[in-house]
C-alpha positions in Angstrom: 133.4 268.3 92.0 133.1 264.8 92.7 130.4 263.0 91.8 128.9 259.6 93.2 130.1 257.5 90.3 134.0 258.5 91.4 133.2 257.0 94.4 134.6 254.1 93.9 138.3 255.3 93.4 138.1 256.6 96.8 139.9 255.0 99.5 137.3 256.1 102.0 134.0 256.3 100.3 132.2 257.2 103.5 134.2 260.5 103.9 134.6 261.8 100.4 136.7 264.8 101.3 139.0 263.7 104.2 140.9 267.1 103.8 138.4 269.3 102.4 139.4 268.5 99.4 138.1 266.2 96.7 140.5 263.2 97.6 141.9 260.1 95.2 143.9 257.1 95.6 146.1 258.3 92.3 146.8 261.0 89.8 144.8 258.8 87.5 141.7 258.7 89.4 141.7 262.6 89.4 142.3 262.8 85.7 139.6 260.6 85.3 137.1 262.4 87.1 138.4 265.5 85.7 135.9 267.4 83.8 137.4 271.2 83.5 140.1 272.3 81.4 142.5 273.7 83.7 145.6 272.5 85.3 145.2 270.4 88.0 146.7 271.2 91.5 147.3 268.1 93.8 148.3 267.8 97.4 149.2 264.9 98.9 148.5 264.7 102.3 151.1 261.6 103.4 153.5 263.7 102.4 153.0 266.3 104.1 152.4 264.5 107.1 155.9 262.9 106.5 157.7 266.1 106.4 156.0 267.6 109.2 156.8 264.7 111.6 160.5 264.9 110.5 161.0 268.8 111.5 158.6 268.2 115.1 160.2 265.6 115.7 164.1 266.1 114.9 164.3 269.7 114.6 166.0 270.9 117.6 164.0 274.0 118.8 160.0 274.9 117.8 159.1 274.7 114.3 157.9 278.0 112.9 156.0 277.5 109.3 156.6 280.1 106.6 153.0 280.4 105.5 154.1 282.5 102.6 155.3 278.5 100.3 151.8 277.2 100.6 149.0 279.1 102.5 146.4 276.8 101.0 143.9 275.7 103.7 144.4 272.0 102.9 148.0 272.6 104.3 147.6 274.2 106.8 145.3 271.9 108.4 147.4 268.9 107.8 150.3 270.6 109.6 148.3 271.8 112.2 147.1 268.6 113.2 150.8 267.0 112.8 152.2 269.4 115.6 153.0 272.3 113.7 151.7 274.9 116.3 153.7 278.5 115.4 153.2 280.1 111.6 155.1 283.1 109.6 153.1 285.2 108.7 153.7 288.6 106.3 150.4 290.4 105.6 146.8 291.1 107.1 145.8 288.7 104.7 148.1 285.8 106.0 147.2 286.8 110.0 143.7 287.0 109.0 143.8 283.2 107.0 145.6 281.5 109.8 143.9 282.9 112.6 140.4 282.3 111.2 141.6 278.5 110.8 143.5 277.8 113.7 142.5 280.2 116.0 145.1 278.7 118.5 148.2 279.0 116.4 150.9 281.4 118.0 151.3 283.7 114.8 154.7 285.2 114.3 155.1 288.2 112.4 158.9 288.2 110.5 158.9 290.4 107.4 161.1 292.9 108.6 159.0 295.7 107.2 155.4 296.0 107.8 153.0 298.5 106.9 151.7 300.5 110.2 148.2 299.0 110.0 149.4 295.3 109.4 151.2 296.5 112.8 148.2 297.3 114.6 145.9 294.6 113.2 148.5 292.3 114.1 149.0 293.3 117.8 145.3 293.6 118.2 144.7 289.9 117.7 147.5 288.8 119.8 150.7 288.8 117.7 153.8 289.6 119.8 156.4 287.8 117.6 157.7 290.8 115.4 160.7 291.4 113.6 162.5 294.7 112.5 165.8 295.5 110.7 166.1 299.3 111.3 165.7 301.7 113.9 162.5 303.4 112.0 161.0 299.8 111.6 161.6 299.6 115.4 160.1 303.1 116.2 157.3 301.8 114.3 156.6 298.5 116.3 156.8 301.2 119.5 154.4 303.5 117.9 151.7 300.8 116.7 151.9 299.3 119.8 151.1 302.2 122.3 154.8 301.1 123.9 153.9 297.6 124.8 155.3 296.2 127.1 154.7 292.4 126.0 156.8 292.3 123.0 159.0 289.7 121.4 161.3 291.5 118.8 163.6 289.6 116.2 166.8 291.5 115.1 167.5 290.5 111.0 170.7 290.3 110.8 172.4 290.8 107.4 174.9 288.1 107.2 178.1 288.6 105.7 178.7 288.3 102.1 180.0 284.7 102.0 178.0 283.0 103.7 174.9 284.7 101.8 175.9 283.5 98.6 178.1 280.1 99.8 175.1 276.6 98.9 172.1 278.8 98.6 170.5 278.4 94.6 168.5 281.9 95.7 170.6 283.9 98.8 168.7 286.6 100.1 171.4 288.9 101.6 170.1 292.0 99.4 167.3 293.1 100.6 167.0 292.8 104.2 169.2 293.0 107.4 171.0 295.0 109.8 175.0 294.9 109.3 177.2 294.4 111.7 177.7 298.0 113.4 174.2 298.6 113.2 173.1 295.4 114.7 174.5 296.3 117.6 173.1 299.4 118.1 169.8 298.1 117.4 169.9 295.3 119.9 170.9 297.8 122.8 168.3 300.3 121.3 165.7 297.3 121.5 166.3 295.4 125.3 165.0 298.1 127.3 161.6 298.3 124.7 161.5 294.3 124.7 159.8 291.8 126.9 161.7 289.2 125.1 164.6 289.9 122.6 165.9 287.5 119.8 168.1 287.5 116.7 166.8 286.3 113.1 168.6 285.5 110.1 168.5 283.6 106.5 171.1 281.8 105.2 169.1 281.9 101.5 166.1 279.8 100.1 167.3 276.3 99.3 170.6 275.7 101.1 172.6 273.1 99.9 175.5 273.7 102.2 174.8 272.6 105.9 177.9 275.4 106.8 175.9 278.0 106.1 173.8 277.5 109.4 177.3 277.3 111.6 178.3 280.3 110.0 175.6 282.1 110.6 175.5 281.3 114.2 179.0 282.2 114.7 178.1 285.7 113.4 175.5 285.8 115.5 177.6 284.9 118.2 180.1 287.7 117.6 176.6 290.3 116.8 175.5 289.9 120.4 178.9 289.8 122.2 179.4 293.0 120.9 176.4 294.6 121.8 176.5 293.2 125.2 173.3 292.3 125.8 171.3 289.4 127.1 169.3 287.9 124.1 166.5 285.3 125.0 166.0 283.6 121.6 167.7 282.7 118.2 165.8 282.0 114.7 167.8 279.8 112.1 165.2 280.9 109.6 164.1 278.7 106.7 166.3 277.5 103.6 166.1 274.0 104.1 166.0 272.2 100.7 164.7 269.5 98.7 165.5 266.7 96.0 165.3 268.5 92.6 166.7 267.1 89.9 170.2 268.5 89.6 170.3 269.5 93.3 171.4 266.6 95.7 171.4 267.5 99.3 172.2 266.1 102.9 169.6 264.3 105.0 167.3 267.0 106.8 168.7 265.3 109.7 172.4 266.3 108.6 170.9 270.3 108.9 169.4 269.4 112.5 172.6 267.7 114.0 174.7 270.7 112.5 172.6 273.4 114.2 172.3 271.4 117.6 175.9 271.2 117.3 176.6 274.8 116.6 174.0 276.1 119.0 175.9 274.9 121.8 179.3 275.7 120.1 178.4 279.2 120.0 176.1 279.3 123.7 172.8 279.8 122.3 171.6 276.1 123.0 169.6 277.4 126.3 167.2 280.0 124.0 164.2 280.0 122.7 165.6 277.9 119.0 163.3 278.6 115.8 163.2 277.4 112.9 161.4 278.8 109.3 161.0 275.7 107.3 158.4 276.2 104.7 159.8 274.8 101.4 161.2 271.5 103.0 157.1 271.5 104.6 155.5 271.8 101.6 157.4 271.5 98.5 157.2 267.3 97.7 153.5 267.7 99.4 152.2 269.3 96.2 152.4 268.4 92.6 150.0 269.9 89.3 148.9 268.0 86.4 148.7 269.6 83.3 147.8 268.7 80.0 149.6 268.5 76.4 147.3 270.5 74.2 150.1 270.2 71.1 153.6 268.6 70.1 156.0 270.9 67.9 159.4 268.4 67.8 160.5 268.1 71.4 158.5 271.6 72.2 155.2 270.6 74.4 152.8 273.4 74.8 151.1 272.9 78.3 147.7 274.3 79.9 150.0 275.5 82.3 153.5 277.7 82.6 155.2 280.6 84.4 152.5 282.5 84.7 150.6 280.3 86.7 152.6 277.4 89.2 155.2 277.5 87.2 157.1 280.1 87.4 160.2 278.9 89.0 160.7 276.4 86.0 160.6 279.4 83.3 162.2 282.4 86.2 165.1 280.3 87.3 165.2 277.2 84.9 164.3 274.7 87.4 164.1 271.2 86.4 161.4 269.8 88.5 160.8 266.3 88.2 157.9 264.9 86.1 156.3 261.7 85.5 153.7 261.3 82.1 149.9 260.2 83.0 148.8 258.5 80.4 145.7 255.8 80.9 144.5 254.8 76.9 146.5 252.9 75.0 149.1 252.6 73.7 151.3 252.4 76.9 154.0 255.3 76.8 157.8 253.8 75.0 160.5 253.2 77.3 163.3 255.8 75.9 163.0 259.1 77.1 163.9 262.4 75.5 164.5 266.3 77.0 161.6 268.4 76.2 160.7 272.2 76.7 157.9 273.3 77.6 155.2 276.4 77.0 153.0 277.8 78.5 149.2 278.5 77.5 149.5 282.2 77.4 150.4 284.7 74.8 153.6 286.3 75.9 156.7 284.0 74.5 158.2 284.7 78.1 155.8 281.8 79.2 158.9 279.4 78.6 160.6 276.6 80.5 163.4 275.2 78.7 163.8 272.0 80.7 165.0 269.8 79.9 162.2 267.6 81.3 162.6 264.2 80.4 159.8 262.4 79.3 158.6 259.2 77.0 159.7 260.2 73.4 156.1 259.4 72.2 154.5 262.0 74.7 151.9 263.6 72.4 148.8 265.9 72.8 146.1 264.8 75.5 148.7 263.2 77.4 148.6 264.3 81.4 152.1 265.3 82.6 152.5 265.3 86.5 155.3 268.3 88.0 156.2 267.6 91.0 158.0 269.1 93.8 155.3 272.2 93.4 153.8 272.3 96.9 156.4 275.6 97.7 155.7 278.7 95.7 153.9 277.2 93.0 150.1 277.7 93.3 150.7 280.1 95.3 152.5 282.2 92.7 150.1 281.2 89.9 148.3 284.5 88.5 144.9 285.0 86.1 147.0 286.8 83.3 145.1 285.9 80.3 142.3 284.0 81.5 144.6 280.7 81.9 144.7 279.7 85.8 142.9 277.0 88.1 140.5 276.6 91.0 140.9 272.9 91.2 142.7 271.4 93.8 142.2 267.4 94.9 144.3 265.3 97.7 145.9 262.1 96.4 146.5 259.3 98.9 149.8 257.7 97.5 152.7 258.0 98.4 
């Protein structure tokens, strides 16, 4: 915690924890004050703010948060108070930690299959966003529901092969999704049940091909033509990217104007328009700071790895960008090198082979800064061997 000598690196020394959170101008400050031996997990709040702005403001239909890249309190708040009024949630746990902090937020509930009593515990509080993806997930809704009559239901569609796989670094075509025939079926199986009836997709987590969102709506397009049916709203889902090293992409505003455009191509643009951002909301709001606890040649063995928020690094090689902390002389060289880093636990799994690219005189006790970790990296961290982190601070830079 933060103690009254730290006070001094605070911007607002009157309000020591702006967003509940111990709060610095810099990663330095928070190194500084640091007195644990854990990784360090930083949010920064401008950031966040940034992003959240840019989706309310330019994305052209409500803005629906996927709770499931960062459900950390800190983050919620931020986005709460930036306009982002609707959240994804998956689990009682997720209903439970949204609706206990923003009691106000319209809760949608899009995993297409849900246990019975997530069902019921959702319904009872109020959720009537719900998705489904098969005619027993839909008998289930009825069931759990006592035949509501106040339901919005979300059809997941399973696009078609090409444009699952077509820009997206992870598609997610394989495990939910109703094909073609029986997406039909379901959506005339499903309008005399629902109040208000809808169609879902995902075009797959990070999308680096604006297309995909066109093609998608053209299926769509052809999905509900077919079933002859009226439809009253259409979910994009999520996949919108960001900056990694390695991974250019378009201006977010390049995705908006595309799926403005194609909304009206295809007759949708009077619906109900959703959107699932939840990387692009929280991915360059979040960074952690780990330590160098030894050098082996250009190997750096961390106090962090894929075990706790980095698991994407060692799982799917990311290269996330990094930046060395280093405050006591001497001042880090100018040429850089491509390391590979470890993790702290036991298992030789705990690997992320980089290249990161750091001063060549990084050494142990040196503070190393990932960024890009906002989405799916503390919240994928686990306790496996004792190594993991309660620490969290907000950093005020930009």
């Amino acid at each position: 915690m933060l103690n009254t000598q730290n006070a001094a690196v605070l911007q607002h020394p009157t309000q020591l924890q702006p967003y509940g959170l111990p709060t610095f101008n810099t990663a330095f400050d928070a190194i500084a004050a640091y007195q644990g031996d854990d990784q360090i997990y930083a949010l920064y709040p401008r950031k966040v703010e940034a992003a959240a702005r840019l989706f309310v403001n330019g994305f052209p239909g409500h803005v629906l948060y996927a709770v499931k890249s960062n459900p950390h309190p800190s983050q919620l708040q931020i986005l709460w108070d930036e306009g982002v009024k609707r959240f994804d949630v998956a689990s009682i746990r997720e209903i439970d930690l949204v609706n206990g902090l923003l009691p106000d937020a319209d809760l949608f509930l899009m995993h297409p299959i849900k246990s019975r009593q997530t069902i019921v515990h959702a319904y009872g509080i109020g959720v009537r966003n719900m998705s489904f993806d098969h005619e027993d997930e839909l008998q289930k809704i009825v069931d759990c529901t006592a035949e509501a009559d106040d339901l919005h239901l979300h059809l997941r569609l399973a696009l078609p092969k090409v444009s699952k796989q077509l820009g997206a670094v992870m598609p997610l075509g394989g495990k939910f999704g109703a094909d073609f025939d029986a997406a039909v079926s379901l959506l005339k199986s499903a309008r005399p049940i629902a109040q208000k009836l809808g169609l879902c997709f995902h075009v797959g987590s990070q999308c680096l091909n604006t297309e995909n969102y066109n093609t998608a709506l053209a299926y769509a397009r052809k999905v509900v033509d077919a079933a002859g049916v009226k439809i009253e709203s259409i979910d994009v889902g999520g996949g919108f990217p960001v900056a990694y090293p390695d991974m250019p992409i378009a201006p977010m505003t390049a995705y908006f104007d595309l799926i403005s455009e194609s909304l009206i191509t295809y007759g949708f643009q009077d619906l109900e328009v959703l959107g699932e951002p939840g990387r692009a909301l929280s991915a360059e709001g979040g960074s952690t700071l780990v330590r160098v606890e030894l050098r082996k040649g250009n190997d750096l063995y961390l106090n962090d790895g894929t075990y706790g928020s980095l698991f994407d690094a060692g799982q799917f090689t990311w290269k996330f960008p990094v930046r060395l902390l280093r405050s006591r002389p001497p001042a880090p060289c100018a040429n850089t090198i491509g390391f590979r880093f470890f993790g702290p636990t036991c298992d030789s799994a705990d690997t992320m082979n980089g290249p990161f690219h750091l001063p060549a005189d990084t050494c142990e006790g040196d503070w190393i800064e990932v960024q890009n970790l906002g989405a799916y990296g503390q919240t994928l961290s686990t306790h496996f061997n004792g190594f993991y982190s309660d620490h969290t601070v907000a950093i005020l830079e930009d």
